[in-house]
Structure formats: C-alpha cells, structure tokens
C-alpha positions in Angstrom: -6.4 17.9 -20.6 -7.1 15.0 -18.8 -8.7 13.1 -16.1 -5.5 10.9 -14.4 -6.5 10.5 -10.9 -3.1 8.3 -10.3 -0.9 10.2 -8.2 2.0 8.6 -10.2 1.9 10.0 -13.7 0.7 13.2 -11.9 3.7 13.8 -10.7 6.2 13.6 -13.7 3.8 16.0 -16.0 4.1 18.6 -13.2 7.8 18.1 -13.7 7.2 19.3 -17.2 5.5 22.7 -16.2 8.7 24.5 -16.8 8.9 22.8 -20.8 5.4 23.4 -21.3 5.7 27.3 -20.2 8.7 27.8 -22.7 6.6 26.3 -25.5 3.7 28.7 -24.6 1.4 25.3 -24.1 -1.3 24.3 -21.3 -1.8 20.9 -19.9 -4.5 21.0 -17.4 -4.4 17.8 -15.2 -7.1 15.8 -13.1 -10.7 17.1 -14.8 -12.8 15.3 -13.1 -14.6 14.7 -9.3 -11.6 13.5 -7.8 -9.3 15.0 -8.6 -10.6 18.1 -9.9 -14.2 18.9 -7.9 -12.3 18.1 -4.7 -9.4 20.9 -6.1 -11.7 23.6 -6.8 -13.4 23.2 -3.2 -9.7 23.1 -1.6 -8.8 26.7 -3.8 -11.7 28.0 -2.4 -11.6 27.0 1.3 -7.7 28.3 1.0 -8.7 31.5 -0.1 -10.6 32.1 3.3 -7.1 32.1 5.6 -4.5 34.7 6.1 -1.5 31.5 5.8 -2.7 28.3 5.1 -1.2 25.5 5.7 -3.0 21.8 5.5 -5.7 20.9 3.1 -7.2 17.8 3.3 -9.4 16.4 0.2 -11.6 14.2 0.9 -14.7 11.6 -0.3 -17.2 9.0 0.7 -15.9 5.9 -0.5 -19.4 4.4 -0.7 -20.5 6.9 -2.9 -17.8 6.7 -5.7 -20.3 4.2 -8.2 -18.8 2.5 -11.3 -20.8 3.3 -14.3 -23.2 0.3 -14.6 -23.0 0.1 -18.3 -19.2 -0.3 -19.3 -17.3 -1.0 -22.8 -15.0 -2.6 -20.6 -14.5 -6.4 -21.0 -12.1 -6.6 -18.0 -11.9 -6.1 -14.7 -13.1 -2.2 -14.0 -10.6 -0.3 -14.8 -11.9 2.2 -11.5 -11.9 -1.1 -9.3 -8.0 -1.7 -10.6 -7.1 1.8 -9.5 -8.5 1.9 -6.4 -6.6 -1.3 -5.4 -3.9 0.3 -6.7 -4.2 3.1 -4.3 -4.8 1.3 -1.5 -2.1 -1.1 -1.3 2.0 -0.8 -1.2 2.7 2.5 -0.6 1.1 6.0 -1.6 2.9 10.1 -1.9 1.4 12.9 0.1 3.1 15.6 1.2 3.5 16.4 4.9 5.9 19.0 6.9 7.3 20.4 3.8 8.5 17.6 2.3 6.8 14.3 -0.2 6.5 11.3 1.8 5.7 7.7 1.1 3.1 6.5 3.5 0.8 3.6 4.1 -2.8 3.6 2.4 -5.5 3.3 4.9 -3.4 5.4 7.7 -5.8 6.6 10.4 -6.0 10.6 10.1 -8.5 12.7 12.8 -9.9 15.2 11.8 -11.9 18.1 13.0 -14.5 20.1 10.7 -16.5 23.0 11.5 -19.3 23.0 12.8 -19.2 18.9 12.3 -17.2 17.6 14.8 -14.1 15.2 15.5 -14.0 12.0 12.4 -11.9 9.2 11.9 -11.0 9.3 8.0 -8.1 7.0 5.8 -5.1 8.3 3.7 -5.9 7.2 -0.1 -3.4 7.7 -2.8 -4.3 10.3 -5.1 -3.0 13.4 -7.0 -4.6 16.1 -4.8 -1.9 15.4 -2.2 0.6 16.3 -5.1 -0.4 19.3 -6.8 -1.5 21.4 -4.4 1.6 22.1 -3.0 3.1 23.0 -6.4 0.0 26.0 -6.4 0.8 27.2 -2.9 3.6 27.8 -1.3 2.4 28.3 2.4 1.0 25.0 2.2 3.3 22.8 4.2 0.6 19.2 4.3 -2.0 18.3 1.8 -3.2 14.5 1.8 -6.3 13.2 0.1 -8.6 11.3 2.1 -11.6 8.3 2.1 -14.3 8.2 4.5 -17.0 6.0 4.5 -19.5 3.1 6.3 -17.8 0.8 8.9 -18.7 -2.6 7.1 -16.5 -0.7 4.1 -13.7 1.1 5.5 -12.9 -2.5 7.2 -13.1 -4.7 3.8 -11.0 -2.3 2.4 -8.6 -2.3 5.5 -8.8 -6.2 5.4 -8.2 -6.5 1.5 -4.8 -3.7 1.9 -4.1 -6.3 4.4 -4.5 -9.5 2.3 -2.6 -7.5 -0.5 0.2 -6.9 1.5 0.8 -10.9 2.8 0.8 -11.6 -0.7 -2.5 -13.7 -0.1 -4.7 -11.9 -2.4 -3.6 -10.8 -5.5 -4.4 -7.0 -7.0 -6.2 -8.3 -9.7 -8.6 -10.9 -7.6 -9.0 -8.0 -5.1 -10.4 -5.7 -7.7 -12.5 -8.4 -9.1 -13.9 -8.9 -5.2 -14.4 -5.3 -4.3 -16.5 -5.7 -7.8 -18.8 -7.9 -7.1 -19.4 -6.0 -4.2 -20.5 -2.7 -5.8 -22.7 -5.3 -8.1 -24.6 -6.3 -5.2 -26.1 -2.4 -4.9 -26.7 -3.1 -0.9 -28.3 0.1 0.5 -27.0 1.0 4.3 -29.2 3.2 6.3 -26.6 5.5 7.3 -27.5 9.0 9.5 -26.5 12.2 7.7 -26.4 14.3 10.8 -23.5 16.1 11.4 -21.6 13.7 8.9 -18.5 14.6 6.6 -20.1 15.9 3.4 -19.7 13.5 1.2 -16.8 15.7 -1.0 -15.2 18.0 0.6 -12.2 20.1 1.5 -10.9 21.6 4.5 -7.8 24.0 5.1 -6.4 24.7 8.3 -3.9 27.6 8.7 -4.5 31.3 10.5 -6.6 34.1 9.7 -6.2 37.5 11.8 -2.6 35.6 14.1 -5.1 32.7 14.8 -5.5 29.3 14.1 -8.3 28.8 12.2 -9.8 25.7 9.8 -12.1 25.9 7.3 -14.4 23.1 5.5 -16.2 23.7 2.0 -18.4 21.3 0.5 -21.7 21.3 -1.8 -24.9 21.7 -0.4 -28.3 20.5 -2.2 -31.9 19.4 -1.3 -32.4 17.8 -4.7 -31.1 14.0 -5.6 -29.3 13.3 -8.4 -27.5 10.4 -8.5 -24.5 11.2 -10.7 -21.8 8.4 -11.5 -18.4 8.4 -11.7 -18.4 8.7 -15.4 -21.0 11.8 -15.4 -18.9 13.8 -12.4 -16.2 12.8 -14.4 -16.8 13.8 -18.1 -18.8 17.0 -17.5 -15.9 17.8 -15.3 -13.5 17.6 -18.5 -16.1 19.1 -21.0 -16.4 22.2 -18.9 -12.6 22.5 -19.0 -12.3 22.0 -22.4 -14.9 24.7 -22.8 -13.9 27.7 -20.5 -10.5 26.9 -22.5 -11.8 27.5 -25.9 -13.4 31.1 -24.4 -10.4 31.9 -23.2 -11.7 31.9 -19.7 -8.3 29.7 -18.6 -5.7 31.4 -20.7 -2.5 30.1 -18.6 0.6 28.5 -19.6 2.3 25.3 -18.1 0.9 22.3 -16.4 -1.7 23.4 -13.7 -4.3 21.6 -11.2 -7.9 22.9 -11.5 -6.5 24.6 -7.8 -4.4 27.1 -10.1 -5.3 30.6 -9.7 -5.3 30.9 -13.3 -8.7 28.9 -13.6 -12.2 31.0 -11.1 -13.2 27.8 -9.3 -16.4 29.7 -8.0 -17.6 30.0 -11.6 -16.6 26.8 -12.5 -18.3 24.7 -9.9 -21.4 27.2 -10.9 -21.3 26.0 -14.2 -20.7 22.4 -13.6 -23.7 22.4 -11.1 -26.0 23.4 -14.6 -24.6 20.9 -16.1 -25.7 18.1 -13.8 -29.1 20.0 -13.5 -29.1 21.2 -10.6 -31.4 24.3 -9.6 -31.3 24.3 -5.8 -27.5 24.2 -5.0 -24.6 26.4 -3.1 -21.0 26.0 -2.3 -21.2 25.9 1.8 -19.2 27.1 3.8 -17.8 26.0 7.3 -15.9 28.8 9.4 -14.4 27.3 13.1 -14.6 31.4 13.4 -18.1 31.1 13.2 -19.2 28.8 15.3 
C-alpha cells in the first residue's frame, strides 16, 4: 500500500497487476486525498450513469496545506512534486488513448447544479488508473482549481520553468515561501467547485447526462495534507486486515473490489466529523 500521487511510478506498478494476480498478492496504490478521496468520489459518481464516459478529479489548489511541522530539512518534498507536475509534460488519458499534454491546459467544465468553470490539467495518477477500472471510460484527467492571484503564479512559474529561467528546485522553494506567508483571500463560496470533487459525464436512460459528487459539511476542520493523507492509508491498511478488500492485483481505491461509500463513511469518523454526507449533483435533477 502506498500513497504515490506521481503519475509516473503509477503507471509501471499497474503494469505489474497481471504478476501480482499470479502470485495471489495486492498492491493497493494512491491512499491518500489525492489520489485516493478524489477516486472513491469518481467510483461513486460513475456508478450513477448507464455508460460513462469522462471523469474529471479535481481540487482547490489553495487548499492543499503542507504540514507546518516537517522532519524535512529540504525543500518540501509536496512543493517538489507539485512543480514537478506542473511543468514539462504530464499523461492523462483522452479519446481512448494516453496522451502527453501540457500542465496548466485550460479545461471548461460544467457541474450540476454549479454552473460553467474554468479549471487547469495537473499531472496526477487519477488520470491513469481509472481507465484501467473501467472500460467505458474513454477521458479521465485530474484537475486544479483555485484563486486567480494563484492559478496565475502557478501559470507564470510553468512558464519561467519552461524558458529555463527558473529552475525546479528555486520554483519549489518560491511557491514555499508562499504557503509560509498563510495570506487569507476572502473568496465567495456560492455556487463554487467543491473544493474535491468528481464529476462523470456519460448517459443514463439513451441521454447525456453528468454527474458531480463531492463532500458536504457545516463543521470546520482544518485537515492537512499529512492528516487527509495518513488516515487515508490507515483506513486501507485496516479494512485490509478485516478482510473487507480481499482482491488480488494492483488496484486504485476506484476498484470495485474496495465499497467506497463505506470507506469515505469511515474516513469521515476518523477526521471527526459528525455532521457530514457524500452530495450529490444530478444534471437530471435540476
């Protein structure tokens, strides 16, 4: 089990799921918030059409927090891969087939009940392993969302990166010092993305049809990366040992080998909440 949110690496273990099935093993990849949250919102907003075919995962970048205490004597190691994803070029998969695309690529999207947002390809396993756990699926990309003072430094540093001005590791020490300055944005809420979320489009009774899920509380709790994270991979480690994931091979926390619904149920105890749902968003329902 791990917690690997590079979408290199992720790809060559799911080339072993074939090995691992003929040596009756399980290697369960990407327990954590992204990936692994983000995949058990996208299995269950999939399960809701007929033929799916898109999923989007997706995250506000000005929420994703470094832990403030770190062992680390370095540059963050989070700050390193997030450069890393946002620079050269990233894998999604889009019209049946992997691609390599820009990070940052402007994608529109429209969710339920929400309305019309601009959001930015960012290089991560979701966009590789969901299409290894559903056939119909025919584009899955994950994205960032977030401020517009943010989503342009990031633009601006992929853009220093890529004239060779700015090195990866300065631009990981800058973005950094950013997160160290703590600023707090007054941002409006209303009818904003969630701030993680999935959303599958496909058809459901011959029509076409989308579908967003996200989580939906009243209470603040300020989780970090490191708690989403770890209780992520602790829960994992524990439904395993109860035999409540009993597969074999090297699976996404999308499988349909692992109930994401009672997953997410128990992960929300874990981070103490008592006043939390999975939601919902149905363009059929509007």
């Amino acid at each position: 089990m791990d917690i690997c949110d590079d979408w290199e690496p992720t790809e060559e273990m799911m080339k072993l799921d074939v090995v691992a099935k003929e040596k009756n093993l399980l290697a369960i990849i990407g327990l954590g918030a992204s990936p692994g949250i983000t995949n058990l919102l996208g299995s269950i907003a999939i399960e809701q059409l007929d033929d799916p075919k898109i999923i989007y995962t997706g995250w506000n970048m000005g929420e994703a927090k470094p832990e403030k205490i770190s062992s680390q004597i370095e540059t963050n190691a989070a700050m390193v891969h997030g450069i890393e994803q946002i620079s050269g070029r990233v894998k999604i998969f889009k019209d049946n087939i992997f691609q390599m695309v820009k990070p940052l690529t402007l994608v529109k999207i429209n969710y339920p009940n929400r309305g019309n947002f601009k959001t930015r390809v960012f290089g991560h396993p979701e966009a590789i392993t969901f299409p290894y756990h559903y056939d119909s699926i025919h584009t899955s990309v994950n994205l960032v969302h977030g401020d517009s003072l943010t989503m342009f430094i990031l633009r601006l540093v992929n853009k220093l990166i890529d004239l060779k001005i700015l090195s990866k590791r300065s631009a990981s020490r800058f973005l950094e010092w950013m997160e160290s300055l703590d600023t707090k944005r007054n941002i409006s809420t209303l009818n904003a993305l969630p701030e993680v979320y999935a959303l599958a489009i496909g058809a459901k009774q011959n029509k076409s049809e989308s579908v967003g899920v996200s989580i939906e509380t009243t209470e603040t709790r300020d989780l970090s990366m490191g708690e989403a994270t770890g209780y992520t991979l602790a829960l994992g480690l524990k439904m395993f040992l109860k035999n409540e994931i009993s597969s074999t091979g090297v699976i996404a926390l999308e499988s349909k080998s692992i109930d994401a619904r009672k997953f997410l149920r128990e992960l929300f105890l874990i981070f103490g909440y008592k006043d939390v749902k999975i939601k919902l968003d149905k363009s059929w329902e509007n």
